[in-house]
Backbone as JSON, one array per atom type, in Angstrom:
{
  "sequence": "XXXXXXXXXXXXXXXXXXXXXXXXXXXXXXXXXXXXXXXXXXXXXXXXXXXXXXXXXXXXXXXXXXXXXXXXXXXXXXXXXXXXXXXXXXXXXXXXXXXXXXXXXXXXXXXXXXXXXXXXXXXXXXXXXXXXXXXXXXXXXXXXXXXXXXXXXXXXXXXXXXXXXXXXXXX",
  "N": [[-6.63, -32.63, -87.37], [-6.59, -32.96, -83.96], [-6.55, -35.89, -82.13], [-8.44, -36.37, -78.83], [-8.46, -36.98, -75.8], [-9.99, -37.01, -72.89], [-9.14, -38.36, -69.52], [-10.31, -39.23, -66.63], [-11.04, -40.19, -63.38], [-13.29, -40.31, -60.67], [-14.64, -39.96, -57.79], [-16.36, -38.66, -56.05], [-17.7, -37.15, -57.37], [-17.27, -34.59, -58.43], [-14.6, -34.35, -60.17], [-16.05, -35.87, -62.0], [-17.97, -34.01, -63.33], [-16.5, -31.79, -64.07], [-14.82, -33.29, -65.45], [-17.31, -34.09, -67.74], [-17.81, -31.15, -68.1], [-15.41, -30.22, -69.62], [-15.61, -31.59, -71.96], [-17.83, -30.71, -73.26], [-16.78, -28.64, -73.85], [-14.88, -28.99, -75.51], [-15.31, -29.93, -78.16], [-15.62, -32.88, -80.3], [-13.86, -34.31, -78.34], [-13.56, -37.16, -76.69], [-14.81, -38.72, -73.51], [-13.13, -40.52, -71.17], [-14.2, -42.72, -68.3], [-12.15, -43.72, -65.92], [-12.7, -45.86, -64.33], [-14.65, -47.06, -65.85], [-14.13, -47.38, -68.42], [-11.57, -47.26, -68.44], [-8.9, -49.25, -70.31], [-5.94, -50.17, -70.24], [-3.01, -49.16, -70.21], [-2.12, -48.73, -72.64], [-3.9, -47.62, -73.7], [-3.65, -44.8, -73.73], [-2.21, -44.5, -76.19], [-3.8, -43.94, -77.9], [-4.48, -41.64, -78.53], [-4.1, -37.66, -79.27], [-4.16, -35.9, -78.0], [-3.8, -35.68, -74.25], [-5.72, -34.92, -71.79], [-6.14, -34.85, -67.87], [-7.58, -36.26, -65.67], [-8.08, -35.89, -61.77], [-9.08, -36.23, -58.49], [-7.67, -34.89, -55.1], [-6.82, -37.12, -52.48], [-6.05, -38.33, -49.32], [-2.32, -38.6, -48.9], [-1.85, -36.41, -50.6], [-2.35, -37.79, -52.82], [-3.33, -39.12, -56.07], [-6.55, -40.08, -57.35], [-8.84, -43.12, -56.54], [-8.87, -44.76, -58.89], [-6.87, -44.13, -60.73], [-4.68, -45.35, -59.43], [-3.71, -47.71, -60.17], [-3.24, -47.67, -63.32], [-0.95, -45.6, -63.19], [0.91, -46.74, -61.25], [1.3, -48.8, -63.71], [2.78, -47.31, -65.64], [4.77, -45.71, -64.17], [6.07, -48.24, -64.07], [6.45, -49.18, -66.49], [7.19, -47.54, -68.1], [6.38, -45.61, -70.85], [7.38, -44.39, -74.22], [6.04, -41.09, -74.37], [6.23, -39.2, -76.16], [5.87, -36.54, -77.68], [3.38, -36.47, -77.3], [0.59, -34.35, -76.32], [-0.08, -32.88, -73.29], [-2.45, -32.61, -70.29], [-3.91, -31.09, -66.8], [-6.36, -31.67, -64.24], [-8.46, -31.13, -61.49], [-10.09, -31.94, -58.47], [-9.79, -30.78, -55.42], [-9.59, -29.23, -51.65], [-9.26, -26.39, -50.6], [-9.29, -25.77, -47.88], [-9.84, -27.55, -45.92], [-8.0, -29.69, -46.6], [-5.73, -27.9, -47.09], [-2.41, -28.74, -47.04], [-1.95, -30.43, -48.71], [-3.18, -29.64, -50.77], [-4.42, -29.95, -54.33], [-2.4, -31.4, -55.21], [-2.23, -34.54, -56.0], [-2.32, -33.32, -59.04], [0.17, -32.58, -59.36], [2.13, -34.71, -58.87], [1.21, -36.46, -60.76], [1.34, -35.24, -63.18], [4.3, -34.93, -63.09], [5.26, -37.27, -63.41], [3.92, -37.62, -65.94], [5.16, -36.29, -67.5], [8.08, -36.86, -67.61], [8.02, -39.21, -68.99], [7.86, -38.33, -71.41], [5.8, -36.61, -72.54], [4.48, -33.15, -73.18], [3.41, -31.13, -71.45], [0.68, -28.39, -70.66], [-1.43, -25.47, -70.17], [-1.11, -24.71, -67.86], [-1.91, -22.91, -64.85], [-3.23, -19.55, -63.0], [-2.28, -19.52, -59.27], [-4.02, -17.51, -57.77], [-6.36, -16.63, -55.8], [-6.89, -18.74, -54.6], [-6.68, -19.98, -51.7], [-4.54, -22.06, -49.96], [-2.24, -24.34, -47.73], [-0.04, -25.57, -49.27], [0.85, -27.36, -52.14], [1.89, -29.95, -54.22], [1.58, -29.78, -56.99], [2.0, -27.13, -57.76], [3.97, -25.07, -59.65], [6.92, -22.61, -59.7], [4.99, -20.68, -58.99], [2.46, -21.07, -60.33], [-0.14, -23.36, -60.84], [-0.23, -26.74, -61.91], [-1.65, -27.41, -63.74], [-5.76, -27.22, -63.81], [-7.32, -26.37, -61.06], [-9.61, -27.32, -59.21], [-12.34, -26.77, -56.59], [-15.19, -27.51, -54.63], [-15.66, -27.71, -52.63], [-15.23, -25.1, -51.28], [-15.53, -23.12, -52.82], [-17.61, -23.68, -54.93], [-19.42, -22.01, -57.21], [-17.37, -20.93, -58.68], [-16.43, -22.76, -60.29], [-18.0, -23.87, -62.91], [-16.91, -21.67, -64.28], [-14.01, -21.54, -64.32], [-13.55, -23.79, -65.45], [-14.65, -23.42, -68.3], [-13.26, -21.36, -69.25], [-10.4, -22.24, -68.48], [-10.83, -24.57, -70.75], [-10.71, -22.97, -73.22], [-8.27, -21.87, -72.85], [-7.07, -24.38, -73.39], [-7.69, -24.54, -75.96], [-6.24, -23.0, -77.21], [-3.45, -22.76, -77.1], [-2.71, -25.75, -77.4], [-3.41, -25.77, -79.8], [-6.24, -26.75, -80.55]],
  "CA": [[-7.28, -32.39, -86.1], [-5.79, -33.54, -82.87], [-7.76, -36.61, -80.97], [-8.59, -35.96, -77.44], [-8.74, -38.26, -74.92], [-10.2, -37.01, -71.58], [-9.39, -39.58, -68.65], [-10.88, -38.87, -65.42], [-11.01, -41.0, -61.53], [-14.02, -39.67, -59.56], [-15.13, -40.65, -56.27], [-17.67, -37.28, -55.37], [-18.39, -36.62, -58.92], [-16.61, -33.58, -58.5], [-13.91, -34.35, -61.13], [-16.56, -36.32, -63.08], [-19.03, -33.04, -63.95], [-15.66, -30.78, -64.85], [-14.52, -33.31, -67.16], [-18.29, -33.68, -68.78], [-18.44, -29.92, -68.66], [-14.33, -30.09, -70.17], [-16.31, -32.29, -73.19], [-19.02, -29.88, -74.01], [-16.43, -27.21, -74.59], [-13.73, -29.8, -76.16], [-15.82, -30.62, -79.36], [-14.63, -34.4, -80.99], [-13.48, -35.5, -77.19], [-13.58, -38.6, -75.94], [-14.42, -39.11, -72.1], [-12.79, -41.92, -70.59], [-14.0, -42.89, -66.79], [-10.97, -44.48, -65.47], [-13.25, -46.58, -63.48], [-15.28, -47.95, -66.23], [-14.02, -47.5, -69.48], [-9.65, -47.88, -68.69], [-8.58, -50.75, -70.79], [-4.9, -50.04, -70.42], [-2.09, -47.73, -70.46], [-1.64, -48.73, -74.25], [-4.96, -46.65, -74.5], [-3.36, -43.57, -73.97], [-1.5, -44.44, -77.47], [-5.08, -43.73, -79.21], [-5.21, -40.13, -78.61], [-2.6, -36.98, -79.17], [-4.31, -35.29, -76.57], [-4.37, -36.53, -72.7], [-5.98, -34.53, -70.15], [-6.09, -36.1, -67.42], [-8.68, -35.62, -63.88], [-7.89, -36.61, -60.37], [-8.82, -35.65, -57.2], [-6.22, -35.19, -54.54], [-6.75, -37.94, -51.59], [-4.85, -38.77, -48.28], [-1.31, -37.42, -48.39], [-1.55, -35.72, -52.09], [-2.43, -38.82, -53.71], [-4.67, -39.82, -56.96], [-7.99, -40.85, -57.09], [-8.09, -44.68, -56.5], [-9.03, -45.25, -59.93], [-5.75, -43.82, -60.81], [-3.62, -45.61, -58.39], [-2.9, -49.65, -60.87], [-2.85, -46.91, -64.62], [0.05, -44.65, -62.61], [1.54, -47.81, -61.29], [2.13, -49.46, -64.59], [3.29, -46.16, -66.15], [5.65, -45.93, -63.64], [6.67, -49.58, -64.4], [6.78, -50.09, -67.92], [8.03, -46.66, -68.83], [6.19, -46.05, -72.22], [7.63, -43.24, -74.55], [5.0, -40.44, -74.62], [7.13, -38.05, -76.65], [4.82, -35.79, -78.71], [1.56, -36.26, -76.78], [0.18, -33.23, -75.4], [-0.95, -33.39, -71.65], [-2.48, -31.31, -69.02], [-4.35, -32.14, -65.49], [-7.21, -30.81, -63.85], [-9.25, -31.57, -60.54], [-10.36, -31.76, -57.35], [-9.46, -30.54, -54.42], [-10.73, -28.57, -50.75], [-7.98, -26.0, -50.35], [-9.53, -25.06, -46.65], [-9.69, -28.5, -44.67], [-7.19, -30.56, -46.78], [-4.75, -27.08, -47.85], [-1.46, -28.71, -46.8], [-1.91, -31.25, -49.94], [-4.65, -29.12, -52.42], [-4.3, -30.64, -55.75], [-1.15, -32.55, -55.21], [-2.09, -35.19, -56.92], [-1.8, -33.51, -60.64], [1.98, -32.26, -59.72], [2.46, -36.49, -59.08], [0.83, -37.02, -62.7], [2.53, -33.94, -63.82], [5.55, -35.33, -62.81], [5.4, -38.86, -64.09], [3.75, -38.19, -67.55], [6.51, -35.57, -68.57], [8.98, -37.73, -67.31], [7.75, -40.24, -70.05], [8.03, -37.6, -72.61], [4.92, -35.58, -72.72], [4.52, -31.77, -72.9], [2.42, -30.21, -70.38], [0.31, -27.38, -71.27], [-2.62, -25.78, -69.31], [-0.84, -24.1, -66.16], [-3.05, -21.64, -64.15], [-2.91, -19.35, -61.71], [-2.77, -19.51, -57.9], [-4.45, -16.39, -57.4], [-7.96, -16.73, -55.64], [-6.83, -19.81, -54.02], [-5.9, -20.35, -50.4], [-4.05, -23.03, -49.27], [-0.47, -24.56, -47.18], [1.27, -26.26, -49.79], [0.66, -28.12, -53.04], [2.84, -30.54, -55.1], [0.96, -29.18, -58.57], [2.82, -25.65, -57.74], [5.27, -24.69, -60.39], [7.1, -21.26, -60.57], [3.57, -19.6, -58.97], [1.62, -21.24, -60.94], [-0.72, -24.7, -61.08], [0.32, -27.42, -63.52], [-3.53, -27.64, -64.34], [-6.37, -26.52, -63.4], [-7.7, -26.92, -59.77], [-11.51, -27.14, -58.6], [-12.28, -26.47, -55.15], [-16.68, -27.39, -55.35], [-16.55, -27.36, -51.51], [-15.01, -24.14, -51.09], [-15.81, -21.85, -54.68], [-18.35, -24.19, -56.18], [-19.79, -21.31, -57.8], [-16.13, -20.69, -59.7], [-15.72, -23.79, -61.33], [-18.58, -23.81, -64.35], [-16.17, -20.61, -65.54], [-12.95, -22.01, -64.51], [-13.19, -25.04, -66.57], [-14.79, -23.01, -69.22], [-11.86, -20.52, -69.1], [-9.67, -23.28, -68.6], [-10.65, -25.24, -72.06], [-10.46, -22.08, -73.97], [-7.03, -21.19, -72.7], [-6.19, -25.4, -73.85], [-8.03, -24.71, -77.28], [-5.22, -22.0, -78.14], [-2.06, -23.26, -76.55], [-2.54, -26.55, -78.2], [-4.16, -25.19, -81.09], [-7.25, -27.83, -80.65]],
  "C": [[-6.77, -33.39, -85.07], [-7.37, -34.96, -82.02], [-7.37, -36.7, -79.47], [-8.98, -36.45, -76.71], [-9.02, -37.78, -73.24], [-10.62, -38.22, -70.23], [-9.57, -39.17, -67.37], [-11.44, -39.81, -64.33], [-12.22, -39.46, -60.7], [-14.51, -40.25, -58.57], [-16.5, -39.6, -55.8], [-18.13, -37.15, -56.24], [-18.22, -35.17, -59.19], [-16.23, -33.2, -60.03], [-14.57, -35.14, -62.53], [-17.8, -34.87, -63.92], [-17.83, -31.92, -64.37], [-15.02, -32.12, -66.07], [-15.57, -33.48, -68.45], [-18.54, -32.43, -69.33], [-16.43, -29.44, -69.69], [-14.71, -30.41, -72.2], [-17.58, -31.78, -74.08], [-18.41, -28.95, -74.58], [-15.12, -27.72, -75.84], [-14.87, -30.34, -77.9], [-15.11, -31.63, -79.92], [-14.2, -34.88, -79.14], [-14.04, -36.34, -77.32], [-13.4, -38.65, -74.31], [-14.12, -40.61, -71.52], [-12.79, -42.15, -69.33], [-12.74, -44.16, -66.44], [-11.31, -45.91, -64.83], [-14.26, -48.14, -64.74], [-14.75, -48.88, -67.95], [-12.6, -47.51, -69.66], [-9.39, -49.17, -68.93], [-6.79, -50.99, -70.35], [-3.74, -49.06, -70.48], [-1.63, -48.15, -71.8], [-2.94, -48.01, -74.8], [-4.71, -45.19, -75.08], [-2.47, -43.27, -76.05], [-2.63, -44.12, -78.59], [-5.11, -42.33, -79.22], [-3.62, -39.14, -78.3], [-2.85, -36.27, -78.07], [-4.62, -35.8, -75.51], [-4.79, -35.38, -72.22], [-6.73, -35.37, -69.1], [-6.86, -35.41, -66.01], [-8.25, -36.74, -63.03], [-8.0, -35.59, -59.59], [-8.05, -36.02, -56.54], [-7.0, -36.23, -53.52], [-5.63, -38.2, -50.55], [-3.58, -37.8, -48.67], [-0.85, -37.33, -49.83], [-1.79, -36.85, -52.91], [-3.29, -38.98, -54.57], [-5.5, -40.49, -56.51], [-7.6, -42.12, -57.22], [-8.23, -45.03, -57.86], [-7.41, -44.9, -60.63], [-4.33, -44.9, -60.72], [-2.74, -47.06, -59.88], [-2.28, -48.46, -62.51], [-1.24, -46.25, -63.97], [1.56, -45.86, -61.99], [2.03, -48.05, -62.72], [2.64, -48.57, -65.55], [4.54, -46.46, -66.05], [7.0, -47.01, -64.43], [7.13, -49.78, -65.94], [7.26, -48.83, -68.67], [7.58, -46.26, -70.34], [6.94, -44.71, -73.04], [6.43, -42.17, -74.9], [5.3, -39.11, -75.64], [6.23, -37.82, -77.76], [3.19, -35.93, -78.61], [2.0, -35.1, -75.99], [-0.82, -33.42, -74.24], [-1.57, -32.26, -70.79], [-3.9, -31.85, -67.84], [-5.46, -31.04, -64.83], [-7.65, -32.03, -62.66], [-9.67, -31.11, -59.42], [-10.2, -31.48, -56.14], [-10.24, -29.43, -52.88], [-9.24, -28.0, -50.03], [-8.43, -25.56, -48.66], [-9.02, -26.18, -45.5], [-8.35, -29.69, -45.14], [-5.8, -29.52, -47.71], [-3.09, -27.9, -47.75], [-0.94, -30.16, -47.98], [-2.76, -30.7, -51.41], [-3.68, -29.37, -53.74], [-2.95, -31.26, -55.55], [-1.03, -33.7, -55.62], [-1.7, -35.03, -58.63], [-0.36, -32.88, -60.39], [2.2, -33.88, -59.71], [2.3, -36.49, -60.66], [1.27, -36.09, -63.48], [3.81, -34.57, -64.18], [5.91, -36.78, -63.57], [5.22, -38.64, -65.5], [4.79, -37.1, -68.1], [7.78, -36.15, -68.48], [9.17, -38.96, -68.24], [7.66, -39.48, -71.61], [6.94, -36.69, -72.72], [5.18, -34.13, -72.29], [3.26, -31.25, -72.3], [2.2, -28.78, -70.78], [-1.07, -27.34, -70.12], [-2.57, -25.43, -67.45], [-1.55, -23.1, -65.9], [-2.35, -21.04, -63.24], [-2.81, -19.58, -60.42], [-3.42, -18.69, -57.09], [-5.58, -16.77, -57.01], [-8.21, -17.7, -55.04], [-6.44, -19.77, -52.5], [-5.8, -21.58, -49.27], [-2.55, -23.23, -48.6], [0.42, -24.48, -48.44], [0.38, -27.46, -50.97], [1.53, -28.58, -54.31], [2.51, -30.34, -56.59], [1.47, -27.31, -58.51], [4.03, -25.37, -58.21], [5.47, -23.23, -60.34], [5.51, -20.47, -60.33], [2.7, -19.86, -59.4], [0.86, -22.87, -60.64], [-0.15, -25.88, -62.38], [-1.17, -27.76, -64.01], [-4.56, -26.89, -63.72], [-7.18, -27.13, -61.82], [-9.17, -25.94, -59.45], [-11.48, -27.24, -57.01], [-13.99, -26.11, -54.99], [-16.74, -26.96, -53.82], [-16.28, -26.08, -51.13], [-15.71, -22.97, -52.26], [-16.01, -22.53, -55.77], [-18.91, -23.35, -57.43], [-18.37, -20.68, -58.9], [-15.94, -21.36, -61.05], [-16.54, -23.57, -62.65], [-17.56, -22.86, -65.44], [-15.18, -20.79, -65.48], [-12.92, -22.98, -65.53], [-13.61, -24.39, -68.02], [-13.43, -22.28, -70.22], [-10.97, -21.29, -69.33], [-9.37, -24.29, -70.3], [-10.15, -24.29, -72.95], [-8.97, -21.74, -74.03], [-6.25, -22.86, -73.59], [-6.23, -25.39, -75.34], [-6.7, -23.58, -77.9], [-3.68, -22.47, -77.36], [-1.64, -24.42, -77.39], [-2.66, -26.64, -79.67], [-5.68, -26.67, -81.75], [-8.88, -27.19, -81.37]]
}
């Protein structure tokens, strides 16, 4: 059985009630607030599974809790080769569309770059926004919440969402 390490940066409590409601459907997780409970980027070495929460901020950027973990990533380069990853969060595709979710293409981008396999892409269908750096090939590299626009979505997106990670990964 795979161990599952959900790490999550909230500021609204947005991205903190999809990854508690990610952990009700994840049986055995582990939630890790970035804020309270990040010891290290040698934590991520405890668990085969990352998913990982951030809301987008300013111009597509991670939650601040984010910002020093993503830094020393960056920096110290670790090999992640044979963890399984995938990104979910926050975003308000109406007043901030010309960045919505653009923070998990950044953390997209960095943790496969360190070897991880990304799993857990969605559609863009049902969404409307400019432009977002989490837009692969039509699709999301995770899953994207939008509470102020289609709060009423998310309880079954993220539901939807785990289910689609429980058979991809085979968790």
């Amino acid at each position: 059985m795979s161990k599952v390490g959900i790490f999550f940066g909230s500021s609204s409590g947005v991205t903190r009630g999809a990854a508690e409601l990610l952990a009700d459907e994840l049986k055995g997780s582990e939630l890790i607030d970035m804020e309270e409970d990040f010891d290290g980027i040698e934590q991520f070495e405890d668990f085969d599974v990352l998913i990982l929460g951030s809301s987008t901020w300013g111009q597509g950027d991670p939650q601040r809790d984010w910002v020093d973990p993503l830094y020393d990533l960056s920096n110290d380069r670790p090999d992640l080769e044979g963890k399984k990853v995938a990104f979910f969060g926050a975003g308000d595709q109406k007043t901030h569309g010309e960045h919505f979710l653009s923070a998990l293409g950044k953390m997209h981008d960095l943790f496969t770059s360190l070897g991880a396999s990304a799993y857990g892409f969605t559609s863009t269908n049902g969404y409307d926004y400019e432009h977002s750096l989490a837009e692969r090939e039509g699709k999301f590299c995770g899953l994207g919440i939008d509470d102020v626009n289609q709060e009423d979505l998310t309880e079954d997106r993220v539901k939807e969402w785990a289910s689609q990670l429980k058979n991809e990964m085979g968790l």
